[in-house]
C-alpha positions in Angstrom: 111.1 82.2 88.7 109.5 81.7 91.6 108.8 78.1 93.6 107.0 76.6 96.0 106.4 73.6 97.6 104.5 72.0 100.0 105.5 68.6 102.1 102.8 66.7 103.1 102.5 63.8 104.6 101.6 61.5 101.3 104.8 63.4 99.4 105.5 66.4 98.0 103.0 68.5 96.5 103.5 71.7 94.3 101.6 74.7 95.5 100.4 77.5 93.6 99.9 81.0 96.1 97.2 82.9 96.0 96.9 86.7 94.7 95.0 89.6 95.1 92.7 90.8 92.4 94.5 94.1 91.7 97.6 95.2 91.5 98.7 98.7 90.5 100.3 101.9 91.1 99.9 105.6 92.1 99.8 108.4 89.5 101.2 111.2 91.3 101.1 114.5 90.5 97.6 116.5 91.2 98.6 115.7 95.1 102.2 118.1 94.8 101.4 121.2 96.8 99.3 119.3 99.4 100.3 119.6 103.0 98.7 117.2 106.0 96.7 120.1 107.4 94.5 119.9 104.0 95.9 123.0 102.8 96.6 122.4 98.5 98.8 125.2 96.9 97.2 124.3 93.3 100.0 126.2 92.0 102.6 123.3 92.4 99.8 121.1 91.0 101.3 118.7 88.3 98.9 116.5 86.6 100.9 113.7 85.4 100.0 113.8 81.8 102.7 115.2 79.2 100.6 117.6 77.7 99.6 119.4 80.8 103.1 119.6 82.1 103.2 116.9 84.3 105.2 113.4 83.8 103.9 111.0 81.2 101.2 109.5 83.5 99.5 107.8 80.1 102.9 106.0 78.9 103.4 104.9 82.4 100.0 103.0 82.8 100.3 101.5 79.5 103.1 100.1 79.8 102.3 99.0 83.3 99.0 96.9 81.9 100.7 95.6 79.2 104.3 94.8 80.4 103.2 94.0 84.2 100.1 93.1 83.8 98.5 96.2 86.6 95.0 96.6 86.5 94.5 99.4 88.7 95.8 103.2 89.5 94.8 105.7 91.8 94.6 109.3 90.6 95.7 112.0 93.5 94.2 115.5 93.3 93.1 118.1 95.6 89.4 119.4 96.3 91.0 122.9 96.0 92.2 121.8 92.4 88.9 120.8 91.8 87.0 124.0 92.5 89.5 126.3 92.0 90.4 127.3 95.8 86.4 127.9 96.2 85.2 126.0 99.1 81.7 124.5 98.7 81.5 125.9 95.2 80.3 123.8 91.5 83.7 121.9 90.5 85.6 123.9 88.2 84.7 123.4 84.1 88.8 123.8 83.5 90.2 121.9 86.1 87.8 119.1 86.1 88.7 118.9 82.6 92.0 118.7 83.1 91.2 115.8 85.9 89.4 113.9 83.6 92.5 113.7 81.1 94.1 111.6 83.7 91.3 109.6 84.1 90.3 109.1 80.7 94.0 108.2 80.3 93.4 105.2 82.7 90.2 104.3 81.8 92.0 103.8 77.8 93.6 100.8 79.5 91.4 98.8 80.5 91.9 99.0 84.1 90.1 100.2 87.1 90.8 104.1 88.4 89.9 105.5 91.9 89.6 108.7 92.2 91.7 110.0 95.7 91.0 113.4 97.2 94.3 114.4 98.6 93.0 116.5 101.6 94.0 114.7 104.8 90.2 114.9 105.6 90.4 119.0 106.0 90.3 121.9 103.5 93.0 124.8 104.6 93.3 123.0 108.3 90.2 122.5 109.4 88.8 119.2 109.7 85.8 118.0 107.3 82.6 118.1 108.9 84.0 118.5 112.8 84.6 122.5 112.1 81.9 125.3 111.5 83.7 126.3 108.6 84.2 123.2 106.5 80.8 121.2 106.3 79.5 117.5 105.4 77.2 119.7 103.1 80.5 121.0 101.1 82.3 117.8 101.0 78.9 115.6 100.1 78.0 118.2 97.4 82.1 117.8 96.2 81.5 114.4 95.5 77.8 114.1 94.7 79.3 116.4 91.6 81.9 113.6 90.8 79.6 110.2 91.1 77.5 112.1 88.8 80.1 112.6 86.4 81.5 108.9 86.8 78.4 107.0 87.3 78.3 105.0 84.0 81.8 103.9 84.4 81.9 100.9 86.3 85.8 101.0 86.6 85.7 103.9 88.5 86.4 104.0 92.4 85.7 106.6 94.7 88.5 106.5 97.4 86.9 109.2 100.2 89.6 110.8 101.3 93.4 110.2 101.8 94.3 109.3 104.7 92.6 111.7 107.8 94.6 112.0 110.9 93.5 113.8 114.5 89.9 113.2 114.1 87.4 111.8 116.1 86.7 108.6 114.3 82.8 108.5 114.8 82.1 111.6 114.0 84.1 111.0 110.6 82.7 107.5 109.9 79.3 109.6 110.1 80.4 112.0 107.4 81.3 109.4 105.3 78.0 107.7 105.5 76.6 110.9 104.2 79.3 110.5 101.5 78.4 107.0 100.2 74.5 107.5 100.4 75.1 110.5 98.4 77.4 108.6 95.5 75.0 106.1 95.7 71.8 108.2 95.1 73.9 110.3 92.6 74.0 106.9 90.1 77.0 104.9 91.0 75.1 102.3 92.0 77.8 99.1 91.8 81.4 100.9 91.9 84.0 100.5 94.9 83.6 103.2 97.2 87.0 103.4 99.7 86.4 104.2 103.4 89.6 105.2 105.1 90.1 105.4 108.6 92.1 107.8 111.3 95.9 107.9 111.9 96.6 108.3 108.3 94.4 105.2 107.5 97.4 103.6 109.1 97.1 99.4 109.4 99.3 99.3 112.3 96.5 101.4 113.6 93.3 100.4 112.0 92.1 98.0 114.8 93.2 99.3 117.7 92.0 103.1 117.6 88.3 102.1 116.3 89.1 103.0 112.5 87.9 99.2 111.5 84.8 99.4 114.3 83.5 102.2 112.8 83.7 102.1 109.1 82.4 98.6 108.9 79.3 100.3 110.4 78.6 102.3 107.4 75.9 100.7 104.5 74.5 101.3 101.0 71.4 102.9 101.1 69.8 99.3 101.0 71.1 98.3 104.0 74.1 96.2 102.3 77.6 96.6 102.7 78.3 95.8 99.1 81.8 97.0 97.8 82.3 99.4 100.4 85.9 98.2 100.6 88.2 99.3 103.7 91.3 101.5 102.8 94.7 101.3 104.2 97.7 102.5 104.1 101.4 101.7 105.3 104.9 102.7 104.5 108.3 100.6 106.1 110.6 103.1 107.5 111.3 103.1 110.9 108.7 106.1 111.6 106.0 104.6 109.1 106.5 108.3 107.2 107.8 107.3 104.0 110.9 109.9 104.0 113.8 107.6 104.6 115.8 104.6 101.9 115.7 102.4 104.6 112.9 100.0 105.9 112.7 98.5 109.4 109.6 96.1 109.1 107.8 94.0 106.5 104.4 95.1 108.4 103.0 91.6 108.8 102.7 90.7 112.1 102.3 94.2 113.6 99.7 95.4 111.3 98.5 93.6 107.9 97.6 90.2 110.3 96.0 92.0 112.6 94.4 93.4 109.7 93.5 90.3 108.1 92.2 88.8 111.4 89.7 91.9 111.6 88.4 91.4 108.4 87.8 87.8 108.5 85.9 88.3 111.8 83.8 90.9 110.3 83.4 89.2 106.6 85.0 92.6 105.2 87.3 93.2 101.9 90.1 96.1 102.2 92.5 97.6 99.5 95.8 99.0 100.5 95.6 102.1 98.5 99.6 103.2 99.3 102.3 101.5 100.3 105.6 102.0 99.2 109.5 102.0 99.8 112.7 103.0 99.5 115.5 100.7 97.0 118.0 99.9 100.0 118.4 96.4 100.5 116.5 95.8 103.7 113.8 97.2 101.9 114.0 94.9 99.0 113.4 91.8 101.8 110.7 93.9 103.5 109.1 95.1 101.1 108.7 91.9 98.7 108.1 90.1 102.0 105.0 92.6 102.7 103.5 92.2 98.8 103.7 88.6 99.2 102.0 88.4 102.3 99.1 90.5 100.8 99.1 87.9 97.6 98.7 85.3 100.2 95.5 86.5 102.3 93.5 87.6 98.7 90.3 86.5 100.7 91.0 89.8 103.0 92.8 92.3 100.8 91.4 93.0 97.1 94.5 94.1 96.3 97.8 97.0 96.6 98.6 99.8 94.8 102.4 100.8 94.9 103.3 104.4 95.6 104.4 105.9 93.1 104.9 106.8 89.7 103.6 109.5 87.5 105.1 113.2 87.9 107.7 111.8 90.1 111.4 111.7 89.1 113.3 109.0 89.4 115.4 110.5 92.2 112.6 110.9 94.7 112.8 108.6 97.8 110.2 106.0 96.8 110.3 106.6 93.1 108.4 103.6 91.0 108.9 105.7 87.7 109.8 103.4 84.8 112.7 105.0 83.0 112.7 105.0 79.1 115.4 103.1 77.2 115.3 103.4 73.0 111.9 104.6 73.4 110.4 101.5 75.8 109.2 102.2 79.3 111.8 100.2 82.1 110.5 99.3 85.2 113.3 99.9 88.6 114.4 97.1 90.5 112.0 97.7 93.5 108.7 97.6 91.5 110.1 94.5 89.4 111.0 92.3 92.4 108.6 93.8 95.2 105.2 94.9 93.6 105.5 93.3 90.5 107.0 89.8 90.8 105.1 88.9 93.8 102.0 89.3 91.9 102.9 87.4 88.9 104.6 84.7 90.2 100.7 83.8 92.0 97.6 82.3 91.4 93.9 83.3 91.5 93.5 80.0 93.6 94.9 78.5 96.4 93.9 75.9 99.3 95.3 72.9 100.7 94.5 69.8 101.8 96.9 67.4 103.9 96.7 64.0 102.1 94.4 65.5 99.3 94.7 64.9 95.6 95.6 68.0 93.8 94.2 69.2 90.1 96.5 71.4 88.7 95.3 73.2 85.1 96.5 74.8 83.7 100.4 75.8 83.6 102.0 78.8 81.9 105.1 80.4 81.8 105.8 83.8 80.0 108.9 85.9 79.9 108.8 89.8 80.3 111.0 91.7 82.9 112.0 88.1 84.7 110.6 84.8 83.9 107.6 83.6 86.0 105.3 80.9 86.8 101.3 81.0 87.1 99.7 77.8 88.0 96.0 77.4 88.5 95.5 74.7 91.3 92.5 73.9 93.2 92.6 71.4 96.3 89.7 70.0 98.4 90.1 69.2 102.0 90.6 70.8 105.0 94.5 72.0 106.4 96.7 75.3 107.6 100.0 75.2 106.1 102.9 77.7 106.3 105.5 77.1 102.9 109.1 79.2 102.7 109.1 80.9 99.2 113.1 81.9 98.0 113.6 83.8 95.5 117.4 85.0 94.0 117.1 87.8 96.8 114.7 86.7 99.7 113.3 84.4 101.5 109.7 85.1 103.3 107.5 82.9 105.2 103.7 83.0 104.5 100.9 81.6 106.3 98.1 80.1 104.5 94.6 80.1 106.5 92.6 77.3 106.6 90.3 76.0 103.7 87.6 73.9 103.6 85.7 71.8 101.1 87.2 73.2 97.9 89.1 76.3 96.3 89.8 79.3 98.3 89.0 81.5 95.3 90.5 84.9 95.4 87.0 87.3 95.7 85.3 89.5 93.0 84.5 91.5 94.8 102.0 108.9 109.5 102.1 111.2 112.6 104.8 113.8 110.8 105.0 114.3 107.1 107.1 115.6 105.1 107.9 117.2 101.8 110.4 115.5 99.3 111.5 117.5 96.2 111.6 115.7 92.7 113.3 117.4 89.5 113.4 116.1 85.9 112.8 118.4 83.2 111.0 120.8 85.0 111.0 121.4 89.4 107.8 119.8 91.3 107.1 119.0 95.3 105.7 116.1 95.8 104.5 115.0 99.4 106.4 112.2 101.5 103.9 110.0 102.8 103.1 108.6 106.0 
């Protein structure tokens, strides 16, 4: 259980922290076989249902709605999956099929899906619409074909690309312009469409080389920037590559507050589409520290989704694969404490007031995994506060921004790689991520 308190100057008041609106995890698995220089050896490809070979992606998310309480994945695969290693070609009847298993998989539980192109913004190494050979054209017909598959489903989310690296940022941030006018004018009028920025959509990165600048530039057709939500990325290891046990940094001053400063300049949402890390203890302060920090500025960041889960043994580095015990799906330690627990033990609201009356309503408590809090509060009144929140393993400080005149609501709206190998039942390569 989880508490918190704030001292005011009129007494002690119990404060409830805010938290994002989704939580949820990667579904690896139609990523394995994809390298950083876009090239996708479909061979390796394991979709992470059962059925088609892969791990049992569908068991996984169920049990992460209705035992954790996630509400959103993301589904890696590779454009070369997708058309069947034909560049600029009609998706592939077969392997779009097999796609859409996994999606319809994660659509069954009632929570939101985005779609991520695994290709480092490049097919086979050369980079999307800054090389003669691989055009915007290609790319905007690959997903003009998808947002016309997906437009009715309004839980669908079309993440770009994963993360692009050595571009120049203007000249991508004009591709995916073309990208969202064409998902738009294919039917997907009202979904999230992700727009990821350079150096591996990197938040230690995101201001400072122009990533934020530019994306924030690119509108619906209308004119509006309506959820065109900002995605990041960042891992804890000491080169930011997602390879080692160990974590050196929780990632809050350095990058998700510079982050968060951006977006509240700007009026802009993003969703941190991958972070993840390894189960040593300095990663089980950093890593909670990091997810509670993102609960904590839900007016900025929609939400995380933890990497990852799916096709992924246990074994691999930054495993979140629930193990089964007597037929039930058991989450690890990391994505109980870290990604889970700082999630649950929030609320939707939370604002402050320094010698303001608090409503608090209502108060339940529920027991799963761990036993947790949720309180609804709602303050009036104008304050920044900082509270320490302790848990049985850490303590993290977060800083609340100021509020004024009722509820903060939460809203409704690296540069080596590497490749880890994963083995269960059967041998798979799954990509270590920056």
């Amino acid at each position: 259980m989880l508490f918190k308190s704030l001292l005011l100057a009129t007494g002690q008041v119990s404060l409830a922290i805010a938290k994002v609106q989704y939580m949820g995890m990667n579904i690896a698995g139609g990523d394995f076989g994809c390298a950083i220089d876009g090239t996708c050896t479909t061979s390796s490809t394991q979709l992470p249902l059962s059925t088609l070979g892969g791990g049992d992606g569908a068991g996984q998310m169920q049990h992460f709605v209705t035992d954790d309480q996630m509400n959103i994945f993301r589904l890696p695969v590779s454009w070369q999956f997708l058309t069947n290693n034909v560049l600029g070609a009609t998706l592939d009847s077969t392997n779009l099929g097999k796609y859409d298993q996994v999606m319809q998989a994660c659509l069954n539980t009632g929570a939101y899906c985005a779609i991520d192109i695994h290709n480092f913004a490049r097919w086979n190494g050369e980079i999307i619409g800054q090389s003669s050979t691989v055009t915007d054209d290609m790319f905007v017909s690959l997903w003009t074909q998808l947002a016309t598959k997906y437009a009715s489903q309004s839980k669908v989310l079309f993440g770009i690309m994963n993360e692009p690296h050595d571009l120049d940022i203007a000249t991508w941030a004009a591709t995916c312009q073309k990208v969202v006018t064409a998902i738009r004018n294919a039917g997907a009028s009202t979904q999230m469409i992700l727009l990821p920025g350079n150096n591996f959509a990197s938040a230690g990165t995101f201001v400072s080389n122009g990533s934020g600048a530019a994306l924030i530039a690119i509108t619906n057709p209308d004119g509006s920037t309506t959820n065109l939500i900002l995605d990041i990325h960042k891992y804890l290891d000491v080169d930011n590559s997602g390879t080692h046990a160990e974590c050196t940094t929780d990632n809050i001053a350095d990058a998700f507050a510079l982050v968060a400063d951006f977006l509240r300049t700007n009026s802009r949402q993003a969703l941190v589409s991958e972070t993840g890390a390894g189960s040593s203890a300095s990663c089980f302060t950093d890593f909670c520290a990091q997810n509670a920090y993102l609960n904590s500025n839900s007016d900025v960041f929609l939400g995380y989704i933890a990497w990852a889960a799916g096709s992924f043994a246990t074994s691999y580095v930054l495993s979140l694969t629930p193990t089964q015990t007597n037929g039930q799906y058991v989450d690890n330690a990391l994505a109980s404490q870290c990604v889970i627990a700082p999630w649950l033990n929030s609320t939707s609201t939370a604002s402050s007031a320094a010698g303001a009356v608090a409503t608090v309503s209502p108060t339940t408590t529920r027991t799963s995994i761990m036993t947790r809090t949720t309180t609804a509060s709602v303050f009036t009144g104008t304050s920044t506060v900082q509270i320490g929140i302790t848990t049985s393993n850490r303590t993290a400080t977060i800083g609340f921004a100021a509020a004024t005149g009722g509820a903060l609501a939460s809203t409704t709206n690296g540069t080596v790689k590497a490749s880890a190998t994963a083995t269960s039942t059967s041998s798979f390569t799954g990509e270590a991520h920056r």
